[in-house]
NUZA-719563 format. One line per 8 residues: number of its first residue (from 1); for each residue x, y, z of C-alpha. Coordinates in steps of 0.5 Angstrom, whole numbers, padded with zeros to 4 digits. Example, Ala and Ser with C-alpha at 12.3 -4.5 7.8 and 13.67 -1.06 7.14 Angstrom:
// NUZA-719563
1> 0025,-0009,0016 | 0027,-0002,0014
***
This chain:
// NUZA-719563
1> -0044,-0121,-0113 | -0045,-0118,-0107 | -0050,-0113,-0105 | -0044,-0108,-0102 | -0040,-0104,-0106 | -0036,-0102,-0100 | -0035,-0105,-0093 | -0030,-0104,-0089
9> -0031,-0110,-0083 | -0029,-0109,-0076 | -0023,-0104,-0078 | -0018,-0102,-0073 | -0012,-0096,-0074 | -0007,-0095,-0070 | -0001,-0090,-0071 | 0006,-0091,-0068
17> 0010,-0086,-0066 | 0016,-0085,-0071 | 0021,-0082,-0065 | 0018,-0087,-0059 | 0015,-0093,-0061 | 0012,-0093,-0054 | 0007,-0088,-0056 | 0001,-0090,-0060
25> -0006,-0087,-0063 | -0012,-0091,-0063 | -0015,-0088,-0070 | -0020,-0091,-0071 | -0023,-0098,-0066 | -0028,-0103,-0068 | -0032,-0099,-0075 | -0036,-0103,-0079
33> -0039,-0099,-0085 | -0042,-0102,-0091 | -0044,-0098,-0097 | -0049,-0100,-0102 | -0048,-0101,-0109 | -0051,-0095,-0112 | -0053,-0091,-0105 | -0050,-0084,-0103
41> -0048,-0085,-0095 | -0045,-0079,-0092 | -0040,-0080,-0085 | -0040,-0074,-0080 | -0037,-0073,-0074 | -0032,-0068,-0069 | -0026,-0065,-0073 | -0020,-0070,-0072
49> -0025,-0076,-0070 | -0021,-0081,-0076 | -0027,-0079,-0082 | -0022,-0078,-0086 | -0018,-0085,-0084 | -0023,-0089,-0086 | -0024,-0086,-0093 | -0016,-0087,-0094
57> -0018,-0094,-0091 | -0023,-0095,-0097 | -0019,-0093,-0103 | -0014,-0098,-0100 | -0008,-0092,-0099 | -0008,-0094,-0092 | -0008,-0101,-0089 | -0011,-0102,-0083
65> -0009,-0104,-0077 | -0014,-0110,-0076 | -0020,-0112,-0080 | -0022,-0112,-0087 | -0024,-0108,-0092 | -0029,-0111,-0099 | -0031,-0109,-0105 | -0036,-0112,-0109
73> -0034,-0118,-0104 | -0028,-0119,-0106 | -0023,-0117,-0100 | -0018,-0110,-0102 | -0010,-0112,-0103 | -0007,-0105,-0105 | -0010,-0099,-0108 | -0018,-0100,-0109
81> -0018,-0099,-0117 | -0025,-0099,-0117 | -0027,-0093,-0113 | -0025,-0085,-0115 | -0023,-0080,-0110 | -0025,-0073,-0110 | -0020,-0070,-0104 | -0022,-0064,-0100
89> -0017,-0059,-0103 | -0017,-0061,-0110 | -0010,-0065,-0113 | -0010,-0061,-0120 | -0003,-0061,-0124 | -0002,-0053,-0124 | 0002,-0054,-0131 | -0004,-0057,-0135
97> -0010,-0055,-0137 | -0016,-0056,-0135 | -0018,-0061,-0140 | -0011,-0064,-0139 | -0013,-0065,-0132 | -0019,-0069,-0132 | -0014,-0073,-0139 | -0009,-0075,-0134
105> -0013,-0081,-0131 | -0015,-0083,-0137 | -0008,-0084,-0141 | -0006,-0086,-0134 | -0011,-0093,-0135 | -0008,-0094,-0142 | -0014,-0090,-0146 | -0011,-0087,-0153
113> -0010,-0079,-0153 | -0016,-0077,-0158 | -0019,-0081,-0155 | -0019,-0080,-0148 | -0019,-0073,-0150 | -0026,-0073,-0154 | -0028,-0076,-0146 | -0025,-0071,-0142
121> -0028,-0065,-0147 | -0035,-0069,-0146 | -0035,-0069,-0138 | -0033,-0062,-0137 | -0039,-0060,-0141 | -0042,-0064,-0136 | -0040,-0059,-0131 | -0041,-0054,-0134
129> -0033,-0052,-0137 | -0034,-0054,-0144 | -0031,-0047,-0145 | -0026,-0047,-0140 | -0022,-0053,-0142 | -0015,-0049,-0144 | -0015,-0045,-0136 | -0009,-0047,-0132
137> -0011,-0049,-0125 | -0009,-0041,-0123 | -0014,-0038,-0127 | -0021,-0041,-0125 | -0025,-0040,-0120 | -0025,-0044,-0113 | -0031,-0047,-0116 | -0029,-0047,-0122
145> -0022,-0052,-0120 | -0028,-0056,-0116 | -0031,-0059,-0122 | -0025,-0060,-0127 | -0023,-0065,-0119 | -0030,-0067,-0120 | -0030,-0068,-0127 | -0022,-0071,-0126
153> -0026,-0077,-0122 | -0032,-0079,-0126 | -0029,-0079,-0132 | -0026,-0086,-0130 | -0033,-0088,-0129 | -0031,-0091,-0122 | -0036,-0095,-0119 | -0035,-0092,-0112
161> -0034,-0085,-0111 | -0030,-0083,-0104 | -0031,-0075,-0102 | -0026,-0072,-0097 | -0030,-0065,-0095 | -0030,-0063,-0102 | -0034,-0056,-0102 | -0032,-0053,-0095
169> -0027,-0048,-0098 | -0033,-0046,-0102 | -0038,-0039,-0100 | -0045,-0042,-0099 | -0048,-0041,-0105 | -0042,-0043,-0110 | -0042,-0050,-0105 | -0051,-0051,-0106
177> -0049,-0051,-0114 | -0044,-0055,-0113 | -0048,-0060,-0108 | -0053,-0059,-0114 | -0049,-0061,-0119 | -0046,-0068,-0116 | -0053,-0070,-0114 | -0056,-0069,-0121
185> -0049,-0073,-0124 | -0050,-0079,-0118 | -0057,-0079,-0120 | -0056,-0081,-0127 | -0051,-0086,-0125 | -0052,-0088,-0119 | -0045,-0090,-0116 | -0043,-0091,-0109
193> -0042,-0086,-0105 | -0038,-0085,-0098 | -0038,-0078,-0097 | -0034,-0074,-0091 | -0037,-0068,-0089 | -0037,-0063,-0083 | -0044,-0060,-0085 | -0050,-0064,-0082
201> -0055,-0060,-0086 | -0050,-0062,-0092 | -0050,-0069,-0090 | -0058,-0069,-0089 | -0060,-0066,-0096 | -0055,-0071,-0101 | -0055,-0077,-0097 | -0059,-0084,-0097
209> -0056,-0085,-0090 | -0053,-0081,-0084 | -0048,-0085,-0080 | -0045,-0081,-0074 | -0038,-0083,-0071 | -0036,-0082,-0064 | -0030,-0077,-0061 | -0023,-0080,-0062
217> -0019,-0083,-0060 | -0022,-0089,-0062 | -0027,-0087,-0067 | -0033,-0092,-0067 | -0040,-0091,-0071 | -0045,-0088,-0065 | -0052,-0087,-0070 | -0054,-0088,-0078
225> -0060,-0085,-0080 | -0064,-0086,-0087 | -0065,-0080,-0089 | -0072,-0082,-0093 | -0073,-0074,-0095 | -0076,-0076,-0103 | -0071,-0075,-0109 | -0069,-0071,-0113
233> -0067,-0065,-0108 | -0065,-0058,-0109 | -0061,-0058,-0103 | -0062,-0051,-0100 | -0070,-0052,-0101 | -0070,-0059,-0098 | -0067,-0056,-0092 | -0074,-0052,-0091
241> -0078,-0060,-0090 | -0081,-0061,-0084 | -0078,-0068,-0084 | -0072,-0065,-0086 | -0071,-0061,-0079 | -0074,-0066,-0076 | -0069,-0071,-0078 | -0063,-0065,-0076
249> -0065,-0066,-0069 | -0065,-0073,-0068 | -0058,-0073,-0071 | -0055,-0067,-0068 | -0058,-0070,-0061 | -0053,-0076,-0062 | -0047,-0071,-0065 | -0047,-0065,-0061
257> -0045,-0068,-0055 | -0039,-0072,-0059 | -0037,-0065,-0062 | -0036,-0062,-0055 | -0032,-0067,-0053 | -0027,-0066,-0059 | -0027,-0059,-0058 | -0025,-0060,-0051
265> -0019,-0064,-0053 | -0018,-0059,-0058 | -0017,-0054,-0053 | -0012,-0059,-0049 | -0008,-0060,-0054 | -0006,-0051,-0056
***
């Protein structure tokens, strides 16, 4: 078996225009990144630089124009069955419950209803709602709904774990708990992780590895740093470390130029 949960070889995404055929946008040109089986590997970069495109192409929702995608060493056909995705507003049916929520997948992979209840009970108790499995979506905090989506995504026991900014809606310290809890659940199962983040300081204190990727267009990876801060971490006491500023200075020289590229084309397009 390969080394490699995840690898996407050489990607490259090009969107065509629906109006002019003419007019296309290069997403992402030439990436390679490769995720370890049971290493927690976060991706940041520019608003708008193509992070998002690459965590579509890895749960096989997005073809890409050239390259290839692998899991596990098999090449990627259709949607990666292997990997659960956390998405950065949380996907929660508002008519079911909570504990209905996080049973949808499981009754969905063919599991039998009590059974698949008894699971769901179970993770989230995990995260801290075992009282809270008959709210309706409405009625639970911002945090609150981002640990029924967690627990929607682990309950699957996927062997990859794609996150899309999950806790940037989040105030701070509900965001610290929740980067807290997701560590504490990684570390005890240690799945691959792809996490998008624009929060260098969150992607320093949770990862295994930092990889930067340029302004757009054609987004490609500038810098990958290991992040060799011991574990386990509390992530708002991790960030006082030496070693931790230290490794924010290396990373945000190579990113702050990128970022004021990608403000400027910002500008441009108001």
């Amino acid at each position: 078996m390969s080394e490699f949960a995840l690898e996407l070889l050489d990607i490259s995404c090009t969107f065509v225009s629906r109006d002019d055929a003419a007019q296309r946008h290069v997403a992402v040109a030439g990436t390679t990144l490769r995720i370890r089986a049971g290493e927690f590997v976060s991706v940041v970069g520019p608003t708008g630089c193509g992070k998002s495109t690459l965590l579509n192409i890895g749960a096989g929702l997005l073809e890409p124009s050239s390259g290839q995608v692998q899991v596990f060493g098999q090449s990627l056909a259709g949607v990666n069955s292997r990997a659960g995705y956390m998405f950065q507003a949380d996907a929660l049916m508002p008519w079911f419950s909570a504990l209905d929520n996080v049973m949808l997948g499981l009754l969905y992979r063919g599991m039998p209803q009590v059974q698949a209840r008894d699971e769901a009970q179970a993770w989230l108790h995990r995260v801290g709602l075992g009282a809270f499995g008959d709210r309706y979506p409405h009625q639970l905090s911002g945090g609150m709904r981002k640990r029924t989506a967690l627990a929607q995504v682990l309950a699957l026991d996927p062997d990859i774990i794609l996150m899309d900014e999950p806790f940037s809606a989040l105030d701070v310290q509900t965001r610290q708990l929740m980067e807290n809890e997701v560590l504490a659940l990684w570390a005890a199962r240690k799945k691959a992780v792809l996490f998008i983040t624009h929060d260098l300081d969150e992607a320093i204190a949770m990862s295994d590895r930092v990889v930067v990727l340029s302004a757009g267009p054609a987004t490609h990876p500038i810098g990958e740093f290991v992040i060799d801060l011991p574990r386990p971490r509390d992530v708002a006491e991790v960030r006082s470390q030496p070693r931790f500023v230290e490794l924010h200075k290396q990373i945000w020289n190579v990113l702050r130029e990128e970022v004021l590229k990608g403000y400027a084309q910002q500008l441009e397009k108001i």
